[in-house]
C-alpha positions as CSV (number, residue, x, y, z in Angstrom):
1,X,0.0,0.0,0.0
2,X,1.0,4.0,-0.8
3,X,3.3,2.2,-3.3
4,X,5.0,4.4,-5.8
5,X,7.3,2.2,-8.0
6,X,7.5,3.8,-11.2
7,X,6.5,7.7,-10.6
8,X,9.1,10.0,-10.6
9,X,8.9,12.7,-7.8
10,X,10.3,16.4,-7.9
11,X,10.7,17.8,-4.5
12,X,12.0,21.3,-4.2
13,X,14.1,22.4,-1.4
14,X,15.2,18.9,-0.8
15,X,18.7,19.0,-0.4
16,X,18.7,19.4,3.2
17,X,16.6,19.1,6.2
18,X,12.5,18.8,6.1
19,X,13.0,18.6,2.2
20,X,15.4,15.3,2.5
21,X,12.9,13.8,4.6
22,X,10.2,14.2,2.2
23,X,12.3,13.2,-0.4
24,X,14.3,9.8,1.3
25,X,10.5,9.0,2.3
26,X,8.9,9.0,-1.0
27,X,12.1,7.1,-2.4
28,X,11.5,4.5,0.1
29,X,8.4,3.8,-1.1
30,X,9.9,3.1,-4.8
31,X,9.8,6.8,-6.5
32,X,12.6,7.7,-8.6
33,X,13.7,11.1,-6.4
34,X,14.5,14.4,-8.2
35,X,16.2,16.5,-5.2
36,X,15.7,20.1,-6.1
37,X,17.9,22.8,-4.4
38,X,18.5,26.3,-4.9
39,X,22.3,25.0,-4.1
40,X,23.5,22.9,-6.9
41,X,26.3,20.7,-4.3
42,X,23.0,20.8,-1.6
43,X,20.9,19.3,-5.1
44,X,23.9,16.7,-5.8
45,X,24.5,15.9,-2.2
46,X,21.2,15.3,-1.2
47,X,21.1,12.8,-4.2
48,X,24.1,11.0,-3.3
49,X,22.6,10.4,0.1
50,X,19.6,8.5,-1.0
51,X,21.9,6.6,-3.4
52,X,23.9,5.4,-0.8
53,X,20.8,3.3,0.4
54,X,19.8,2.2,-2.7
55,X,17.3,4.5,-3.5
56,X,16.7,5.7,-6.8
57,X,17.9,9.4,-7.1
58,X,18.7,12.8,-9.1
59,X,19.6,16.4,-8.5
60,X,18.2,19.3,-10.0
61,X,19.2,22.7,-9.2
62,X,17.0,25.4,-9.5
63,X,15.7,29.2,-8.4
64,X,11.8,28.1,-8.1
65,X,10.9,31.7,-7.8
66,X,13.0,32.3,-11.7
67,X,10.2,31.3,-14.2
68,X,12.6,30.8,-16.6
69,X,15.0,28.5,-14.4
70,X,11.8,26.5,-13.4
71,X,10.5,25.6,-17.0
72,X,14.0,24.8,-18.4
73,X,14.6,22.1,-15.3
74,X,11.0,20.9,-15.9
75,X,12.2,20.7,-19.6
76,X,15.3,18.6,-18.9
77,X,13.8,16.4,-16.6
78,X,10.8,15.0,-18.9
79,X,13.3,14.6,-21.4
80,X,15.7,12.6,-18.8
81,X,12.9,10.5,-17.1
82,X,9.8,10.8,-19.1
83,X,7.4,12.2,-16.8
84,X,7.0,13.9,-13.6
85,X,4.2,12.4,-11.6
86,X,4.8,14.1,-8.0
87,X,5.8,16.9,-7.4
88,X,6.3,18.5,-3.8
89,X,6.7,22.5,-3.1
90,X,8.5,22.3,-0.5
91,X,11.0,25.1,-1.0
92,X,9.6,27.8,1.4
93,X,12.6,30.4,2.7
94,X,14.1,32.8,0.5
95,X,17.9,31.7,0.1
96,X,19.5,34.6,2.4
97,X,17.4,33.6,5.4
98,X,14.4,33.6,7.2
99,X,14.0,36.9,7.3
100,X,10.8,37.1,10.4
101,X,10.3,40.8,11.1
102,X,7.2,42.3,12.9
103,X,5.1,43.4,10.7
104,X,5.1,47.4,11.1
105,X,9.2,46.9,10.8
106,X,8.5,44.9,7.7
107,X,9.7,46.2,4.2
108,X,7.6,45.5,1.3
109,X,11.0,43.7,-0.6
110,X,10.6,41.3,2.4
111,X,7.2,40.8,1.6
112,X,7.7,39.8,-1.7
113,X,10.4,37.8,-0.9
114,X,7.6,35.0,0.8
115,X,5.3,35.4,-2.1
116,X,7.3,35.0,-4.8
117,X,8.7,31.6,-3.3
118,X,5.9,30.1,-1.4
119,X,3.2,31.8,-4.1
120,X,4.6,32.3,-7.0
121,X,7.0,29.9,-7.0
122,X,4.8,27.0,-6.8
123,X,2.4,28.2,-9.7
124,X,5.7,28.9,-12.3
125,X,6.1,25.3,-11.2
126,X,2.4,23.9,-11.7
127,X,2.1,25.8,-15.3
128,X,5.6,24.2,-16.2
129,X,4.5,20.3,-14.6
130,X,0.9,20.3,-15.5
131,X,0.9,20.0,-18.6
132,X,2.4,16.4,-19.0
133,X,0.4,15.1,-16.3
134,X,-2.7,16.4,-17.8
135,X,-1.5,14.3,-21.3
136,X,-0.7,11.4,-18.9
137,X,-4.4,11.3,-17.0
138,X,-2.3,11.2,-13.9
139,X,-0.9,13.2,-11.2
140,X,0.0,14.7,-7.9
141,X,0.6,18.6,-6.5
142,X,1.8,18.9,-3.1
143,X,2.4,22.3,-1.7
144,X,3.9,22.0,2.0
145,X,2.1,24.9,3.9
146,X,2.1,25.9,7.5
147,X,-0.1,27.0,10.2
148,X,0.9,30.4,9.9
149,X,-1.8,30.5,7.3
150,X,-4.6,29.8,9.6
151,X,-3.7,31.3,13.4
152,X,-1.9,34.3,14.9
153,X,1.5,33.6,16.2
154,X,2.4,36.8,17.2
155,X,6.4,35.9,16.4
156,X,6.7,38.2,13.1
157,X,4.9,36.0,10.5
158,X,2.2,38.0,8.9
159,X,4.1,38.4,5.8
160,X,5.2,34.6,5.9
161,X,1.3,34.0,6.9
162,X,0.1,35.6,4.1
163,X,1.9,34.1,1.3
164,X,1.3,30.5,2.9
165,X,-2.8,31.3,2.9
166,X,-2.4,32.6,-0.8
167,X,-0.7,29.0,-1.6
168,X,-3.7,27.5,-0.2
169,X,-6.2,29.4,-2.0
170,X,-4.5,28.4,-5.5
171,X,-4.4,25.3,-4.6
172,X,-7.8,24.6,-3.8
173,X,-8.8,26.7,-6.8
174,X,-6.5,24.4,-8.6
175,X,-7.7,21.4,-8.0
176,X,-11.2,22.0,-9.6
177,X,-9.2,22.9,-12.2
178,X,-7.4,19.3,-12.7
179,X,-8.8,17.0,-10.9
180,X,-11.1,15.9,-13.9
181,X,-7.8,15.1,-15.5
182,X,-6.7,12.5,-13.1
183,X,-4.4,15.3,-11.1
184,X,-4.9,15.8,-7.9
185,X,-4.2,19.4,-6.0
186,X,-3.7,19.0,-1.6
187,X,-1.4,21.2,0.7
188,X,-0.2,20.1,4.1
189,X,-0.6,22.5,7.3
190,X,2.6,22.2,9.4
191,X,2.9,23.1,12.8
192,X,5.7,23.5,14.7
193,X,8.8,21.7,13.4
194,X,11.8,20.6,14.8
195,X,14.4,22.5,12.2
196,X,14.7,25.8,14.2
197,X,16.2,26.3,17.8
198,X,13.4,26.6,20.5
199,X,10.8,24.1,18.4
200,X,10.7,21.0,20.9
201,X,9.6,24.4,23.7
202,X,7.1,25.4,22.0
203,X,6.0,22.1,20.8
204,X,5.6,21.5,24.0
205,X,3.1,24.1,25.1
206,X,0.8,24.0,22.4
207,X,0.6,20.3,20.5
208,X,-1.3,17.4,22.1
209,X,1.5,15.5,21.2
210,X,4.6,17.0,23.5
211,X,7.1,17.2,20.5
212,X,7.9,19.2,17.7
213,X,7.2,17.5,13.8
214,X,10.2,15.8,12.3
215,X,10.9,15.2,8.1
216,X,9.8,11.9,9.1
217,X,6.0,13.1,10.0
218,X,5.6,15.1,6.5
219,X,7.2,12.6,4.6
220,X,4.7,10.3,5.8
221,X,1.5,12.3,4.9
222,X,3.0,13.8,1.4
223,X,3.6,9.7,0.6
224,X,0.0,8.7,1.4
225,X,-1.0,12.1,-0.6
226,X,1.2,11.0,-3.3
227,X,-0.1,7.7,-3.6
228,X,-3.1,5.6,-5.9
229,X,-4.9,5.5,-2.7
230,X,-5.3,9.2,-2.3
231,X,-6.9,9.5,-6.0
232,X,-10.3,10.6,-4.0
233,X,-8.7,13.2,-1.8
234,X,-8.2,16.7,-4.0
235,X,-8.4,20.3,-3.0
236,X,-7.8,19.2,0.5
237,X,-5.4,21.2,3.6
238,X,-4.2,17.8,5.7
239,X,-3.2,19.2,9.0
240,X,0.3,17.6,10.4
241,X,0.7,20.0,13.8
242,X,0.8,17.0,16.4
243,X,-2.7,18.3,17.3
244,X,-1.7,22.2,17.9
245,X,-5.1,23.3,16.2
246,X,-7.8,21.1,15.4
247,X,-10.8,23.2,14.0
């Protein structure tokens, strides 16, 4: 079951951290891995590591918020592999940093910054990938979102927030969009994760579950999203936040 022998998965921002997890899951399950990095040695190393268990692997470096960039990998890798059947927007910090500022502090380049990666990023990527799936009948778009798009955290996220709840918006729009083509359109809700410094702390105080999520967790619900068994769930937000908000 969630088997995915034969589909070729592109996961951006997978060189490193939550985006290797994602990535060494869905290679684990039989998917031929295409490890996306804004870093071409993060791309090629992140590869290598999923080679050295066996796994069926690639890297593939590009900017996902340069159109351009985005289309011409897309390009190469249909002509290398033949499809893409997954693919997983995972990429979600701008490559200088994170960049959290309270919002009255906040300058509009920073803004743009979070929409043109978590936003516009993943549609340059969708108008680039649909298209063969759409020929194919088959298909999967993943957009890794976070719970920044749905409650107030109060720690400098609005403009972070508001990109993430624009991501979700095109993708449920989206999906009525392809799902009559056998391409399905869902978006994951993280909560708090364990890749910053004072997670497992606040994990603590607000999930049901007393930890912080691991690469481990979201790989496990973009696999079953990525799957034949999830061809009836489309346009959907799957909430993975250890029970931090449950409405």
């Amino acid at each position: 079951m969630f088997r995915l022998d034969g589909k070729v998965a592109l996961v951006s921002g997978a060189g490193r951290g939550m985006g290797f997890g994602v990535a060494q899951m869905l290679a684990r399950q039989g998917a031929t891995v295409i490890v996306n990095d804004f870093f071409a040695d993060r791309a090629e190393a992140g590869a290598e590591a999923l080679r050295s268990e066996d796994l069926k692997a690639f890297g593939a470096t590009a900017d996902m918020t340069d159109r351009e960039a985005v289309f011409v990998m897309v390009k190469h890798l249909l002509a290398d592999h033949g499809s893409i059947d997954v693919f997983v927007h995972n990429a979600g910090i701008p490559a200088q940093g994170w960049g959290y500022t309270p919002f009255l502090e906040s300058p509009p380049s920073e803004w743009d910054a979070w929409l043109q990666l978590n936003l516009h990023g993943l549609m340059h990527a969708c108008q680039a990938i649909l298209p063969s799936m759409i020929e194919r009948g088959w298909g999967r778009i993943i957009a890794v979102n976070s719970d920044a798009a749905r409650t107030a955290t109060g720690m400098g996220l609005c403009a972070y927030g508001a990109a993430k709840a624009a991501a979700i918006g095109f993708i449920r729009n989206l999906s009525g969009e392809v799902g009559r083509h056998g391409v399905t359109a869902n978006a994951l809700s993280l909560g708090t994760m364990n890749n910053w410094e004072g997670s497992a702390q606040i994990a603590r105080k607000t999930a049901s579950v007393k930890r912080a999520g691991s690469p481990q967790d979201v790989g496990a619900a973009i696999v079953y999203l990525a799957s034949p068994e999830a061809e009836w769930v489309n346009g959907q937000v799957l909430p993975v936040n250890g029970g931090s908000i449950v409405c």
